[in-house]
N, C-alpha and C positions, 0 to 999 in steps of 0.2 A: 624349778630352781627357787631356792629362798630366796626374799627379798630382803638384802640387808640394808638397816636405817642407820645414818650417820651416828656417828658417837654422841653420847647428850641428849640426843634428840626424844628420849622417853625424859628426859630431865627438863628438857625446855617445854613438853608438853603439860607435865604437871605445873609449872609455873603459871603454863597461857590460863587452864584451866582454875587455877587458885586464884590468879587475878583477876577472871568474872567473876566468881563467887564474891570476889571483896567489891565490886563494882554496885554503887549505892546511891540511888535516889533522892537524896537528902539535898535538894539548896532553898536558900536560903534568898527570897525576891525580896530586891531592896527597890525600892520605889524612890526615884529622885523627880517629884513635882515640881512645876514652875507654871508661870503666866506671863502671857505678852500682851498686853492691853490695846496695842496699835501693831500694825503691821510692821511700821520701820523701828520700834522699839527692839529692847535687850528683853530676852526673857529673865526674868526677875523668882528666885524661891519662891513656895505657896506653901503654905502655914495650913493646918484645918482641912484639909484632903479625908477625904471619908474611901478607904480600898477593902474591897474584899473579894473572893474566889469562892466559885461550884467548879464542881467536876462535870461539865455539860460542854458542850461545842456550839461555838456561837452561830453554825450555821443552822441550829435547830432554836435556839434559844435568844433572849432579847431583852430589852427593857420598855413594858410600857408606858411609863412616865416617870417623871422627877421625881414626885412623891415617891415611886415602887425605888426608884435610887438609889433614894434617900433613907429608905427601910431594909432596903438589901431584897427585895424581891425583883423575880427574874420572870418573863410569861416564857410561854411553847413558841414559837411562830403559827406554826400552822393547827393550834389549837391554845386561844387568848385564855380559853377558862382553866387550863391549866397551869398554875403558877407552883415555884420553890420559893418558898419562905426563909430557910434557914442553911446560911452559907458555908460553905467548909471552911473557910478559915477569915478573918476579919483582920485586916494588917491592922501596928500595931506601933506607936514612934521607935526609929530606930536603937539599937541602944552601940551600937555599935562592935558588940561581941560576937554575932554570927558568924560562922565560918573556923573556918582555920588561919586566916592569914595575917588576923590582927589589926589593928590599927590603921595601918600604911597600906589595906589591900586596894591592888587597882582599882581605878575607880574614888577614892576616900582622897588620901595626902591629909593634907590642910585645911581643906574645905570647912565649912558650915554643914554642919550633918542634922540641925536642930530642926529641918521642917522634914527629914527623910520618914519615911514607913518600910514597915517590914513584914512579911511572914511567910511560913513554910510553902515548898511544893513536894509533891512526892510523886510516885509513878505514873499519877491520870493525867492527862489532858486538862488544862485548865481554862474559864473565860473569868479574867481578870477587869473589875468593875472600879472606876475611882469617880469620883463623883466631888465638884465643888461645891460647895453652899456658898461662897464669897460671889461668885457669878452664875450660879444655877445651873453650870454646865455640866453635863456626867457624859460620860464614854466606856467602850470597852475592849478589849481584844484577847486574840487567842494565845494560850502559852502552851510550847508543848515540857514535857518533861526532857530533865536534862542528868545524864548519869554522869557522877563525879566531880561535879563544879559545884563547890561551897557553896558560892554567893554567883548571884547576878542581878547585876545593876540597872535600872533601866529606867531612862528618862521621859516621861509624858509632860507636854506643853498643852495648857489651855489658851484657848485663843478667842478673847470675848470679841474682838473684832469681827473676824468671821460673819459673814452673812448668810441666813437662811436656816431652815431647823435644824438638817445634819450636814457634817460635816467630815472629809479624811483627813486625818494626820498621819503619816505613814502607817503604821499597822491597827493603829487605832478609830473604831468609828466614833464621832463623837455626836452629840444631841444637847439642842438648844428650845425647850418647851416654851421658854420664854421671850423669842423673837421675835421684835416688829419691823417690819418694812422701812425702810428709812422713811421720812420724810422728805421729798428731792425740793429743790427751791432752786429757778431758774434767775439768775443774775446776771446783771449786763454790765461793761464798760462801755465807757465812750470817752476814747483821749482825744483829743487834738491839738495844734500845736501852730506857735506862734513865730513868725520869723523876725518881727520888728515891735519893739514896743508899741503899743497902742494900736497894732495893727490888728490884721483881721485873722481869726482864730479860721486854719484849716483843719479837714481830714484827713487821714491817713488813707491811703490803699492798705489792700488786702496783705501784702506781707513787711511791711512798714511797722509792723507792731508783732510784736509775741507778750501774749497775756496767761497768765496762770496763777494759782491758788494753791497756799498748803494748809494744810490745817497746823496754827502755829500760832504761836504768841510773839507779835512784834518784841517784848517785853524780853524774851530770851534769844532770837533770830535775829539774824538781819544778814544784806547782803557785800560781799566784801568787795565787788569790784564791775566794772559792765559785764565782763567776758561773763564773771559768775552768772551775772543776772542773766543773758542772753542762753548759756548752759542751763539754767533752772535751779540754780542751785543757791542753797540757804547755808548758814554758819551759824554757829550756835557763839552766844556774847560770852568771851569767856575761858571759849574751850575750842577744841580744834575737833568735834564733832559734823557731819557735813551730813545734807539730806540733798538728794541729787534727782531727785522726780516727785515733779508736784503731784498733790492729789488730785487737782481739778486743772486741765487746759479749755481756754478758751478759744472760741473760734469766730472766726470776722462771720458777719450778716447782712449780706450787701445791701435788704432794704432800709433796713434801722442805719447802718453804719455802726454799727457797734461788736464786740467781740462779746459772744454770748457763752455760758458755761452753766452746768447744773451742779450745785452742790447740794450736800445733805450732814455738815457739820461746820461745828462754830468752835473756837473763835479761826477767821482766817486771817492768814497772813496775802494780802492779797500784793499783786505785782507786776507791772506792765512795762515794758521796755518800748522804747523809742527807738528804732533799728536805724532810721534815717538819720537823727541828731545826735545818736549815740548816747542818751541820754538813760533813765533808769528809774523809776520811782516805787515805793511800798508803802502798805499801813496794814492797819489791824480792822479791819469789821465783825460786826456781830450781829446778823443780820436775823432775823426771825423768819424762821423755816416754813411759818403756817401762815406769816403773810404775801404780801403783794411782792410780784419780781421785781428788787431794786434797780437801779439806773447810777452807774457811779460816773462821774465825767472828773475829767482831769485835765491841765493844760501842760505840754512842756514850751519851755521858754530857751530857745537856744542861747537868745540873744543877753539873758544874763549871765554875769561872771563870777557866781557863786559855785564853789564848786557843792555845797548840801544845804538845802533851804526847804521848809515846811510852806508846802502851801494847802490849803484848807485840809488839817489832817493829814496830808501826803508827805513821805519824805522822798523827796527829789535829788537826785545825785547824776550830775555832769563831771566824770572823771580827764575831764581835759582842764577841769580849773582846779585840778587835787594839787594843795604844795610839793615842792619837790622833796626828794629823800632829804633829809640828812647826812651830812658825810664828814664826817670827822678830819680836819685836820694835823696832817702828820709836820 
């Protein structure tokens, strides 16, 4: 018996068949770089991005240092003396004309397009190379080919914070030739606390105090309130900005009496709370990293009726002597 085919159906097959044929290789990798200089930072545009592409797969292939990067050479893995010199394509600043979809394409709007790069892929497999000179960091990762899509857009962050030689950013491995070890510098407080004028300065027990550090500048921070203080949490002067975990926590030491912590950056914004008196204090240190472990001591004073007072460097705040609101008379 013959097999009859729906009506059309030599007609829909010629179409399926003419639209593979018109089915094309062609987009268009727009590169949107940026840097985060700190971890709780905005990643920020990055200017001066060096991108280029081979037709190689990065589980064969690599970079062996900055310099080769920086020159666009790429080694073997499992043969170093084998190196490529000369890359298939070297992105290129955007100009914003690629594609088909103009101006407004997803991705674009309004934006700042003035640090973007650009350049072709076509039907290989690619390992896509970008490289900072502003922080020395380069990376790379794999692209595959895409049929039919103009443009694709894709975002890489550098992250000089980062510690240690390499690093992953989602698809991307990244490499730091230029890394050092932090410097750790071990710091100590020692609050204690007064209940009567001219009396005898006590110590704290073990959870009487909560001590921690940010790296910050008294100069733009500070704290809004006890609760904040005892949360951990910092406000920026100014703005309605918040940072909500310190860099550094300290921890009580029953033989010293003192709350110890290791840091390995400056300036800090250092800060000890009085959990017993309800009290709250902060400053700014800048301690040198490669010297001796400092000793910071501090006194809180219940017994005054200040509600913010400086004492040696410290800003001290007892929120039971803050003025009352204001209230408007109706």
């Amino acid at each position: 018996m013959k097999r009859r085919f729906p009506y059309g159906w030599p007609l829909l097959a010629l179409l399926l068949v003419a639209c593979l044929k018109e089915g094309k290789f062609e987009t268009t990798y727009i590169l949107k770089p940026s840097v985060q200089y700190q971890s709780v930072d905005s990643a920020e545009p990055l200017a001066g991005v060096i991108a280029y592409a081979y037709e190689v797969d990065t589980l064969d292939w690599g970079i062996a240092s900055y310099d080769d990067a920086t020159a666009g050479i790429i080694t073997r893995k499992d043969a170093p003396s084998q190196q490529m010199t000369e890359p298939a394509d070297i992105a290129v600043p955007y100009d914003g004309t690629a594609g088909t979809e103009g101006a407004e394409a997803e991705g674009e709007g309004s934006v700042d397009r003035s640090t973007w790069l650009q350049m072709p892929l076509g039907r290989a497999p690619r390992m896509i190379v970008v490289v900072d000179p502003a922080t020395r960091l380069y990376g790379y990762t794999m692209q595959q080919p895409l049929l039919n899509l103009p443009k694709l857009y894709v975002s890489v962050a550098f992250l000089p914070w980062k510690e240690g030689y390499a690093y992953k950013s989602g698809a991307w491995s990244f490499y730091n030739d230029f890394y050092t070890p932090p410097t750790v510098l071990k710091a100590y407080y020692k609050p204690t606390w007064q209940a009567e004028a001219d009396g005898e300065e006590r110590a704290f027990t073990s959870t009487q105090v909560k001590a921690y550090a940010y790296v910050a500048d008294t100069t733009d921070w500070y704290i809004a309130s006890y609760d904040d203080a005892v949360a951990g949490k910092i406000t920026r002067k100014g703005g309605s900005e918040e940072r909500t975990t310190p860099n550094y926590q300290a921890y009580y030491e029953s033989e010293s009496g003192t709350y110890g912590m290791e840091v390995d950056a400056t300036p800090l914004m250092a800060v000890v709370v009085d959990r017993l008196n309800r009290i709250y204090a902060y400053t700014k240190f800048v301690p040198d990293l490669e010297g001796p472990s400092p000793t910071w001591p501090l006194v809180f004073r219940p017994w005054r009726t200040e509600w913010r007072y400086k004492e040696n460097d410290w800003c001290m705040v007892d929120d039971r002597h803050a003025p009352e609101p204001k209230t408007e008379n109706r």
